[in-house]
Each structure stands twice: as structure tokens, then as C-alpha cells.
C-alpha positions as a LaTeX table, in Angstrom:
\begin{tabular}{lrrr}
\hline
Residue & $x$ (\AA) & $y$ (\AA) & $z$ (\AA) \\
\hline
Unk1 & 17.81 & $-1.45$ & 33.79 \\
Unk2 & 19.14 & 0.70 & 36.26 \\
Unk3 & 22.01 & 2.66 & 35.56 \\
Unk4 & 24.66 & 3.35 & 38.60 \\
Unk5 & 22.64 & 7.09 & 38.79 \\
Unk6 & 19.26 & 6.13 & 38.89 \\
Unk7 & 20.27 & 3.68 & 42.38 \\
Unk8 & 19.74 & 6.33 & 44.78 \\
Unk9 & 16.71 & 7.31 & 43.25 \\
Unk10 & 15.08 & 3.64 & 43.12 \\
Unk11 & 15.86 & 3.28 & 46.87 \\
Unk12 & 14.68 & 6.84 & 47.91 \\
Unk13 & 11.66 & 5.84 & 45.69 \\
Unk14 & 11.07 & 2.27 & 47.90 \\
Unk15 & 11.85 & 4.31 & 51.01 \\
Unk16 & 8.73 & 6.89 & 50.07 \\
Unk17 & 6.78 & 3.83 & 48.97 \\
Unk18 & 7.23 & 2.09 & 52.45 \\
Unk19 & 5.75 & 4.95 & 54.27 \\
Unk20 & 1.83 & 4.07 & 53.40 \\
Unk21 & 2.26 & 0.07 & 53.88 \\
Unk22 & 2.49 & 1.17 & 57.92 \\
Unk23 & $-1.00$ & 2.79 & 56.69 \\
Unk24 & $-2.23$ & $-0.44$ & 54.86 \\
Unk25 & $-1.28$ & $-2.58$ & 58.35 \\
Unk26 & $-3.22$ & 0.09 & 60.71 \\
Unk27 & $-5.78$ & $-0.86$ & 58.00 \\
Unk28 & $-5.66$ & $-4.39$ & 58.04 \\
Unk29 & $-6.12$ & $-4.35$ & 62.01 \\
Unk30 & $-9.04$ & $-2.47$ & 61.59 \\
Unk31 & $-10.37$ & $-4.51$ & 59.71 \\
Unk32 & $-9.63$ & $-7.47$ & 61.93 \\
Unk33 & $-11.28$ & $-5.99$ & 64.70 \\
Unk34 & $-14.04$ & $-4.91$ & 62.99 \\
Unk35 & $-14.69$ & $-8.52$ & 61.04 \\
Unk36 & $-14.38$ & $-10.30$ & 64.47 \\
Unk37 & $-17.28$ & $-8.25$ & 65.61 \\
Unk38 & $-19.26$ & $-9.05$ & 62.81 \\
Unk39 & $-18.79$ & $-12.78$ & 63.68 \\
Unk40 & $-20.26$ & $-12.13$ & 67.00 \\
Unk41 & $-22.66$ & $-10.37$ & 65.65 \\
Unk42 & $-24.16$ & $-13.54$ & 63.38 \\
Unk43 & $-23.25$ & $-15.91$ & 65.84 \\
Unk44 & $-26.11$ & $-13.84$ & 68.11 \\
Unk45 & $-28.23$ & $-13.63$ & 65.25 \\
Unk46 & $-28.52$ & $-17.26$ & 64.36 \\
Unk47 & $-28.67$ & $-18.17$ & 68.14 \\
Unk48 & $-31.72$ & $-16.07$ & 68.27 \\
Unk49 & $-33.21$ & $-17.84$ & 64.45 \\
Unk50 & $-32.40$ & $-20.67$ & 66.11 \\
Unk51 & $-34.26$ & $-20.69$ & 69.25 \\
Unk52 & $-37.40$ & $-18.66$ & 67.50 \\
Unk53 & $-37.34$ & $-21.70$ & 64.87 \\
Unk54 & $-37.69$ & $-24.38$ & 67.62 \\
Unk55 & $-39.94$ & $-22.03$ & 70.11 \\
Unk56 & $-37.82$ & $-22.19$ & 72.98 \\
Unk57 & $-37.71$ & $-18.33$ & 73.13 \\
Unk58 & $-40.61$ & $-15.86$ & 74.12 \\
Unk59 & $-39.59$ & $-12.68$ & 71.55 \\
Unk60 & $-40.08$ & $-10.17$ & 74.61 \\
Unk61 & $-39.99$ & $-6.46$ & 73.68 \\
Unk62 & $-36.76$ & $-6.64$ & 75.07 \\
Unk63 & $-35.29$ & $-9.32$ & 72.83 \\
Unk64 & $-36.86$ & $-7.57$ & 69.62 \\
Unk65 & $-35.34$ & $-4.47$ & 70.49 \\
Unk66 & $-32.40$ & $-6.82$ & 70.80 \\
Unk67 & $-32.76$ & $-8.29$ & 67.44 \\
Unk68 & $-33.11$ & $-5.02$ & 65.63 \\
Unk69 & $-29.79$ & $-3.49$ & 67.29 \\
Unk70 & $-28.00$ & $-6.74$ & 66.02 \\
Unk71 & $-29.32$ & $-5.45$ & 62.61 \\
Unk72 & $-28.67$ & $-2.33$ & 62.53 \\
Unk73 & $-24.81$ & $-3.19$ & 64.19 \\
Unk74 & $-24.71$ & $-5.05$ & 61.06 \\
Unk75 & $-25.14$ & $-3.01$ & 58.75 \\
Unk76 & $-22.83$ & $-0.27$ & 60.64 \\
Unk77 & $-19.79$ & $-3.06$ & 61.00 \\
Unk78 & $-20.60$ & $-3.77$ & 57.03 \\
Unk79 & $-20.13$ & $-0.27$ & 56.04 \\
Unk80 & $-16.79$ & $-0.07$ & 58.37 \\
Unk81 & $-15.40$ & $-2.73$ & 56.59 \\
Unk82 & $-16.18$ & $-1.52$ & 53.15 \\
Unk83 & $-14.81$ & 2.09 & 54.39 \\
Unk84 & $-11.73$ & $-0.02$ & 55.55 \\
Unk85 & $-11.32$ & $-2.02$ & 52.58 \\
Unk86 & $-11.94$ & 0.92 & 49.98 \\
Unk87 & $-8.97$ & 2.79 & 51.97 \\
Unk88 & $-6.56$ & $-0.27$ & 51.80 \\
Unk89 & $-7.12$ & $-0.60$ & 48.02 \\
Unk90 & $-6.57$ & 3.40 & 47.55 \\
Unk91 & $-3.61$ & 3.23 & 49.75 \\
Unk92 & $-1.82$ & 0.15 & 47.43 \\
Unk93 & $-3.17$ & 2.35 & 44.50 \\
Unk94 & $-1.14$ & 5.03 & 46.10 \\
Unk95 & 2.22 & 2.96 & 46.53 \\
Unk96 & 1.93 & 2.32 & 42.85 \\
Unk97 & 1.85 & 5.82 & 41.49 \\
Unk98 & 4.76 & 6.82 & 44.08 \\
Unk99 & 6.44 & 4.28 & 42.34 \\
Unk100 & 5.67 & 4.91 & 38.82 \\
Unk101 & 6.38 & 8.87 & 39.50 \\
Unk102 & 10.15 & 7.65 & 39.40 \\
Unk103 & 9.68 & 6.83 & 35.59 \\
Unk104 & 7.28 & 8.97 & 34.89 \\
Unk105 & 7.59 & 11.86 & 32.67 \\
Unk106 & 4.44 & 13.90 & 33.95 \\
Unk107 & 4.50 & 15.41 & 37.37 \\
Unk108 & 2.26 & 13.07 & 39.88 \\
Unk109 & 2.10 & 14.33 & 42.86 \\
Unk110 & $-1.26$ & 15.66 & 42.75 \\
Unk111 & $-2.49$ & 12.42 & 41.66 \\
Unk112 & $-0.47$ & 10.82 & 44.79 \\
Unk113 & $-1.67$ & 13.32 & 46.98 \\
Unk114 & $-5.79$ & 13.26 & 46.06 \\
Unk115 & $-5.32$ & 9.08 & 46.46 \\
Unk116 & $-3.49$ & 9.80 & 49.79 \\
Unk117 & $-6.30$ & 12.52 & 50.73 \\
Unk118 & $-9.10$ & 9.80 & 49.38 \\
Unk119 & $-7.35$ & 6.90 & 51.42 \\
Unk120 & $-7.39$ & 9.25 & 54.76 \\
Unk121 & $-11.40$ & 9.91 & 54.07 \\
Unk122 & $-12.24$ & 6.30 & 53.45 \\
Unk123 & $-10.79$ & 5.47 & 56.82 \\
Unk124 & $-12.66$ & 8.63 & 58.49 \\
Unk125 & $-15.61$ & 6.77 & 57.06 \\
Unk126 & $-14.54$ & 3.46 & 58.54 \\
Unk127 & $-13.62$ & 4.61 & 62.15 \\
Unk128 & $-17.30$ & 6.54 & 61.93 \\
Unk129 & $-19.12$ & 3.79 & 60.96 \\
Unk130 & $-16.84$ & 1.35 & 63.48 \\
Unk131 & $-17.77$ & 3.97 & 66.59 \\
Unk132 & $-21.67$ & 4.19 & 65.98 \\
Unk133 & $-21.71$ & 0.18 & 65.70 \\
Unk134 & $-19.79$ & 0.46 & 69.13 \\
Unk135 & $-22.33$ & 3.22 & 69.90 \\
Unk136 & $-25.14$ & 1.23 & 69.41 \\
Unk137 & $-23.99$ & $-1.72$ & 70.93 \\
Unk138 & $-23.07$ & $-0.09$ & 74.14 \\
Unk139 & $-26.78$ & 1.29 & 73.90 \\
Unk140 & $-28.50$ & $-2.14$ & 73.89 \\
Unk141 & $-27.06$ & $-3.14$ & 76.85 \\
Unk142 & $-27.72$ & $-0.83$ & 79.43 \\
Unk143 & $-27.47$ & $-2.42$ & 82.50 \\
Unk144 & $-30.35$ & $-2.60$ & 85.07 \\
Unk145 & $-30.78$ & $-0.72$ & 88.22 \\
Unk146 & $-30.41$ & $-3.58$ & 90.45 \\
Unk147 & $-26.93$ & $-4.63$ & 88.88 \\
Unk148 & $-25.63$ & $-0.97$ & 89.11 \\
\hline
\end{tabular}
């Protein structure tokens, strides 16, 4: 129960613990984007199975090369998203302890800043991983000469 005291604390405490859910949107976004892509990505791939499966398409040198950047986009926009989602999880972990550190006997702010520090590095790893699938897609399709 909270005593007429404590009210100022519990709303300074929900007004720290807002802060990071503008983090957990940027997040979600992110992630958004970076999901969409990986649609595309499949939808490519299983246009390509499905033309090789009825031989209507010559694999030319240029469409394996084409194949194996889908791949490899894949597995970049995969790691972005796990990045992404490992950060949104640490960031709601972090929301918790800011709110427990009300109650809590035992100093937590290094615990709430290492989860804050961990969230920041998991989305480093996401944007990384996001730009060299971006990278490599901008790669494959160089355009030709005669287009320039």
C-alpha cells in the first residue's frame, strides 16, 4: 500500500521507468523494418526454388551469385533481428529493476545501468548486422553500364 509519502516517489519511479519504453518503440521499428526485409527476402528465394523446380530458369552465374547474396542477406537480417529482439527484452528487463529499486533495500543502479549498457550493445549489434545486409544488398545490384 502506498502511504501519502511514498506517492511522489511511485510517480518519479513511473516517470524514470517511461524513459526506456521510447527505447523499446525505436526497437520495435527496427525490427519492423528489418522483418519486412526478410519477407522480401524469401519471397525472392522461393520465386527462384520455384522456377529452378519447374526449369523455366537458366541458373546463370549471375543468378547464382544472386542466390547466394539472398543467403547470406539472410542470415545478416536474422542476426539483426535477434540483436533487436535481445535489446528489447534487456530493455523491459531494465524497466523492471528501475521499478523494483523503489522497494528495494540494496542499491541497483549498477545492475540498471550494466542492463541499460547491455541493451545499447545489443542494438549496436542490430544496426551492424541491419547495415551489412543493406551493404550487401546494394552490392548485388550494381547496375550496368548501359543503364548508368
Amino acid at each position: 500500500m502506498v502511504t501519502p509519502g511514498d506517492e511522489q516517489t511511485v510517480v518519479q519511479l513511473i516517470q524514470i521507468a517511461l524513459t526506456p519504453v521510447f527505447l523499446i518503440v525505436g526497437v520495435g521499428t527496427m525490427l519492423n523494418v528489418v522483418t519486412g526485409r526478410v519477407a522480401r527476402i524469401i519471397d525472392r528465394l522461393r520465386w527462384f526454388e520455384e522456377h529452378i523446380e519447374d526449369a523455366t530458369l537458366e541458373l546463370t552465374p549471375r543468378k547464382r551469385r544472386e542466390i547466394r547474396s539472398l543467403g547470406k542477406r539472410l542470415r545478416l537480417a536474422n542476426w539483426a533481428i535477434n540483436f533487436l529482439t535481445a535489446a528489447a527484452v534487456v530493455v523491459c528487463s531494465t524497466i523492471i529493476v528501475i521499478l523494483l529499486s523503489g522497494k528495494a533495500t540494496a542499491d541497483l543502479d549498477t545492475a540498471i545501468l550494466v542492463l541499460f549498457f547491455t541493451a545499447i550493445g545489443f542494438i549496436t549489434g542490430g544496426l551492424i548486422a541491419f547495415f551489412a545486409e543493406v551493404s550487401v544488398a546494394t552490392a548485388t545490384l550494381k547496375l550496368p553500364s548501359t543503364l548508368r
